[in-house]
C-alpha distance (Angstrom), angle and dihedral (degrees) to the residues before:
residue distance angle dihedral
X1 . . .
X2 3.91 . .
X3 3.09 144.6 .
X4 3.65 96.3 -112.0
X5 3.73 147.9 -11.9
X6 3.71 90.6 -80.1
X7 3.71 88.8 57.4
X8 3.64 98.9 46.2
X9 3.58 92.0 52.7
X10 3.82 96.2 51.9
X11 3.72 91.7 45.9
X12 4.25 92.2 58.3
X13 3.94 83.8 43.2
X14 4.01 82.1 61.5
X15 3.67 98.7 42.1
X16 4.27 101.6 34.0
X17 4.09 108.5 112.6
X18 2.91 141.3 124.7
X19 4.48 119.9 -117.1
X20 3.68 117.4 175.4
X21 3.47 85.3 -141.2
X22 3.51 100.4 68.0
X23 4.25 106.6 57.9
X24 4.26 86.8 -155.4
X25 3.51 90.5 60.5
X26 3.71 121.8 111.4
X27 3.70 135.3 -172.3
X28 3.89 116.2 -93.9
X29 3.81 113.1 -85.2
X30 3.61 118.1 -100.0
X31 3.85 93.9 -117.6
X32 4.13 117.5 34.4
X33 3.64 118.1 -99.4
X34 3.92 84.8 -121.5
X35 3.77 95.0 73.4
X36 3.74 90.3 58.4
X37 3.48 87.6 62.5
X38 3.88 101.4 38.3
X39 3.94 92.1 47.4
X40 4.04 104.4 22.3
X41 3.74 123.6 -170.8
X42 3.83 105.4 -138.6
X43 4.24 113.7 -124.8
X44 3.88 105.7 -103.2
X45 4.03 90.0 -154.0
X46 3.38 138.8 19.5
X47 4.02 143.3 163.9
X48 3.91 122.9 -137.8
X49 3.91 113.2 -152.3
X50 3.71 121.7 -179.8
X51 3.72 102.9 -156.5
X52 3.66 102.4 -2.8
X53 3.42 86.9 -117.1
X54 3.43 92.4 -76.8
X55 4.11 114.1 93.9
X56 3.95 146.1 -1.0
X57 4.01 115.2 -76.3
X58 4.02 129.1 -169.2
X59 3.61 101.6 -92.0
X60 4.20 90.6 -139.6
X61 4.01 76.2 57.8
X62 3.37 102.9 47.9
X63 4.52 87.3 43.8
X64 3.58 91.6 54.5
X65 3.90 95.5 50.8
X66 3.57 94.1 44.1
X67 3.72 92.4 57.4
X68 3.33 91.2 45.7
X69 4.08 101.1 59.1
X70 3.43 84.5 37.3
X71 4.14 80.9 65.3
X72 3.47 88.6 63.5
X73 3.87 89.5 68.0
X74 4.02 83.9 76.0
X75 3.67 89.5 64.4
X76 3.33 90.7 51.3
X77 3.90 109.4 -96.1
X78 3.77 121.6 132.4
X79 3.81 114.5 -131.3
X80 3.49 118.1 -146.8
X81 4.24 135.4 158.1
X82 3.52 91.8 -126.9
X83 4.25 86.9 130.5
X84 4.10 126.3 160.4
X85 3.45 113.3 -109.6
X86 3.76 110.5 -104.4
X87 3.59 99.8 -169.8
X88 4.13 120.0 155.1
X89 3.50 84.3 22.0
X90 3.45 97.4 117.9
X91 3.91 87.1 43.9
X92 3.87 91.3 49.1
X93 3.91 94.9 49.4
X94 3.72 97.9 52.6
X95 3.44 92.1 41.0
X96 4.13 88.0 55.9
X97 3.54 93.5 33.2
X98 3.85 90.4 61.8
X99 3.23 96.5 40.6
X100 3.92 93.0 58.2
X101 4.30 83.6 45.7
X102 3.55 89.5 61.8
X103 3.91 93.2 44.1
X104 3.69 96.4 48.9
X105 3.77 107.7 29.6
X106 3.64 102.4 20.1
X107 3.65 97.7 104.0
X108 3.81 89.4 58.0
X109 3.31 91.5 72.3
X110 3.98 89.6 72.8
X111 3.76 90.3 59.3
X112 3.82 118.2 19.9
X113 3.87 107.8 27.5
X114 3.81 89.3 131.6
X115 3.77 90.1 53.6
X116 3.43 99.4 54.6
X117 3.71 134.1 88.3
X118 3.74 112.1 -102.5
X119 3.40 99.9 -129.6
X120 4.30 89.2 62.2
X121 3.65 88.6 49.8
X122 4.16 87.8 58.8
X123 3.55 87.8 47.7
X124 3.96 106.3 42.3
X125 4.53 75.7 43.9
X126 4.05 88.7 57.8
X127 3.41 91.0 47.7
X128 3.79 99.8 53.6
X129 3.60 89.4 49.6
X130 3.45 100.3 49.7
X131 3.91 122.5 98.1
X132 3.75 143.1 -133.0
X133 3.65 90.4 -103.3
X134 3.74 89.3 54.0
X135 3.46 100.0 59.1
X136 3.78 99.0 36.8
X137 4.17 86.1 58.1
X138 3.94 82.4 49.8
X139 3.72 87.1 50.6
X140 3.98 98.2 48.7
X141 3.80 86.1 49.2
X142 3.31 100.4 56.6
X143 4.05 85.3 41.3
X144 3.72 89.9 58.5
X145 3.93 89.0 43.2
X146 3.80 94.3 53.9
X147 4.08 87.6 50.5
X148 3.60 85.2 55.8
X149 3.55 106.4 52.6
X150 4.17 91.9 37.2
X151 3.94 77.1 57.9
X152 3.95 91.9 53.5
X153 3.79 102.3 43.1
X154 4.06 83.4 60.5
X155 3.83 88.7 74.4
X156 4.24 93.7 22.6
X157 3.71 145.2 56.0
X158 3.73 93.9 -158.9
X159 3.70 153.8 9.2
X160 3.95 106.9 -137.5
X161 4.38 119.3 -158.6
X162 3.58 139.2 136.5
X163 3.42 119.4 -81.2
X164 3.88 100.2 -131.0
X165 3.59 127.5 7.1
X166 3.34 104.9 -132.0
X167 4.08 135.0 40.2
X168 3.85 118.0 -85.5
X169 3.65 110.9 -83.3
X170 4.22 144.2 -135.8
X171 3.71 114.0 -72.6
X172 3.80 90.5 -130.6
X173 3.90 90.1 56.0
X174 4.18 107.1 86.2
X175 3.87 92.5 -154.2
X176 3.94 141.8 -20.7
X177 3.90 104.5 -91.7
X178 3.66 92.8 -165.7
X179 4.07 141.8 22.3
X180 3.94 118.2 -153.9
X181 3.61 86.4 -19.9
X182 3.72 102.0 -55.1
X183 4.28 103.3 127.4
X184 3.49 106.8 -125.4
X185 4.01 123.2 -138.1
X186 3.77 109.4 -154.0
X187 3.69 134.0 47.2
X188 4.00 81.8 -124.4
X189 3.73 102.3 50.9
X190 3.56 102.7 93.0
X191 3.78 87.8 66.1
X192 3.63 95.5 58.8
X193 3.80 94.9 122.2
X194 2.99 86.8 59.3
X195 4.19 119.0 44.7
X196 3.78 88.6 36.7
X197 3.51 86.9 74.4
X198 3.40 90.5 41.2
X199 4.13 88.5 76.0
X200 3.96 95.9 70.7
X201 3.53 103.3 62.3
X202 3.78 88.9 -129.0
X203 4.02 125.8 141.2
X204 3.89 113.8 -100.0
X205 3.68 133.2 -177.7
X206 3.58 136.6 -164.2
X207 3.43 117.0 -138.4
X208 4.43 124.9 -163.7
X209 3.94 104.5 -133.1
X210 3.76 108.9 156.5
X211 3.12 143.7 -39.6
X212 4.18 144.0 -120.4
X213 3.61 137.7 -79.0
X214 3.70 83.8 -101.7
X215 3.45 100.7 43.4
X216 3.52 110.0 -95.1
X217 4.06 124.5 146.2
X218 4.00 117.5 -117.0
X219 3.64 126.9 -174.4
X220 3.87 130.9 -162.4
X221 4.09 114.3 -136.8
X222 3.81 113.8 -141.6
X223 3.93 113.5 -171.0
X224 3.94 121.8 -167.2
X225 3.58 131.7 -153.6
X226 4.24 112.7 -71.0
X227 3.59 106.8 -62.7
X228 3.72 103.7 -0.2
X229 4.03 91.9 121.9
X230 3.92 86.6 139.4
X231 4.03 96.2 58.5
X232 4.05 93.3 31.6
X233 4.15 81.2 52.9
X234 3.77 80.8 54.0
X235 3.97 103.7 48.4
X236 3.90 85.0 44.1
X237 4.03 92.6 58.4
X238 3.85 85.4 48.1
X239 3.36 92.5 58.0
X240 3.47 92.9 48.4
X241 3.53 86.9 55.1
X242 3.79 105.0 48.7
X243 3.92 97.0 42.0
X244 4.05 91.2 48.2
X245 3.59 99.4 -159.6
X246 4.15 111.8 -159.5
């Protein structure tokens, strides 16, 4: 979405207003998003997760974020592991995630099942065949997951973790169906890192800081507290900053 911080912060300067036709709209901030990333106030704590305790990760992944937060220590952060517990998250986003499939795209299916990629079809499918029960446990999960996370941004500026678990892949491959040998069961799974924390309605950020013995980028996610995008935009220019890519 940009090529850095800079860049991501002008483009929500562009885009903040408020339309009373959109109910996740919210008026523009009182100071631009571009000062947060012009003068940025370093995170004074953070906690570095691997996994989330949730699924397997590339260990030359999981080494090169590490370091990385751990970088942020030079600005003056203290890294701990003192992370939420994220738990039927997975479970909870596929649950949602189907369910909106089947909302949106679910008439499709009447008219252009040949033209669509399999992989919707089995998700759209889920959806339909899921029940009221289902989604309301999906819905209580996440509930008790945003409780959790309010309840670790009172002692933290940010949750630091990779942003995928395993390197980027071939263009002729439609998905990873394993990570460090652990089979995986969805076309969606390898992305776990990231649409778990998708469910809170928090800002996140992606962050480039390195990149594999072969070559390949990785970036390090950073979420802040719900609508903190000004200070996350902050922490994510410091960690620009201390890691220094070239």
């Amino acid at each position: 979405m940009g090529r850095c911080v800079a860049d991501l912060a002008l483009m929500l300067d562009a885009q903040a207003h408020f339309d009373p036709r959109d109910p996740l709209s919210a008026p523009v901030p009182a100071r631009p998003f571009s000062e947060a990333a012009s003068h940025p106030r370093p995170p004074q704590r953070v906690a570095y997760t691997s996994n989330l305790g949730l699924g397997p990760i590339e260990p030359e992944i999981a080494a090169i974020c590490e370091q990385a937060a751990q970088r942020l220590a030079d600005a003056g952060a203290s890294i701990d592991g003192d992370v939420p517990d994220f738990s039927g998250g997975i479970e909870a986003f596929h649950i949602l995630r189907a369910s909106l499939m089947a909302s949106v795209r679910g008439p499709l299916l009447d008219t252009h099942r040949d033209e669509i990629n399999p992989d919707i079809v089995w998700n759209i499918e889920v959806g339909l065949g899921q029940s009221g029960m289902d989604i309301a446990r999906a819905e209580r999960i996440r509930g008790s997951l945003f409780e959790r996370v309010t309840a670790f941004f009172e002692t933290h500026d940010a949750l630091a973790c990779p942003t995928v678990a395993t390197t980027p892949f071939l263009v002729e491959q439609r998905f990873p169906t394993e990570i460090n040998g652990q089979v995986l069961t969805s076309y969606i799974d390898w992305m776990y890192l990231t649409f778990v924390l998708t469910l809170l309605g928090c800002p996140v950020i992606s962050v480039p800081v390195g990149k594999t013995k072969s070559g390949l980028p990785v970036g390090l996610q950073l979420m802040g507290r719900p609508r903190g995008d000004f200070e996350l935009l902050g922490y994510a220019r410091t960690l620009e900053q201390v890691v220094n890519l070239k």
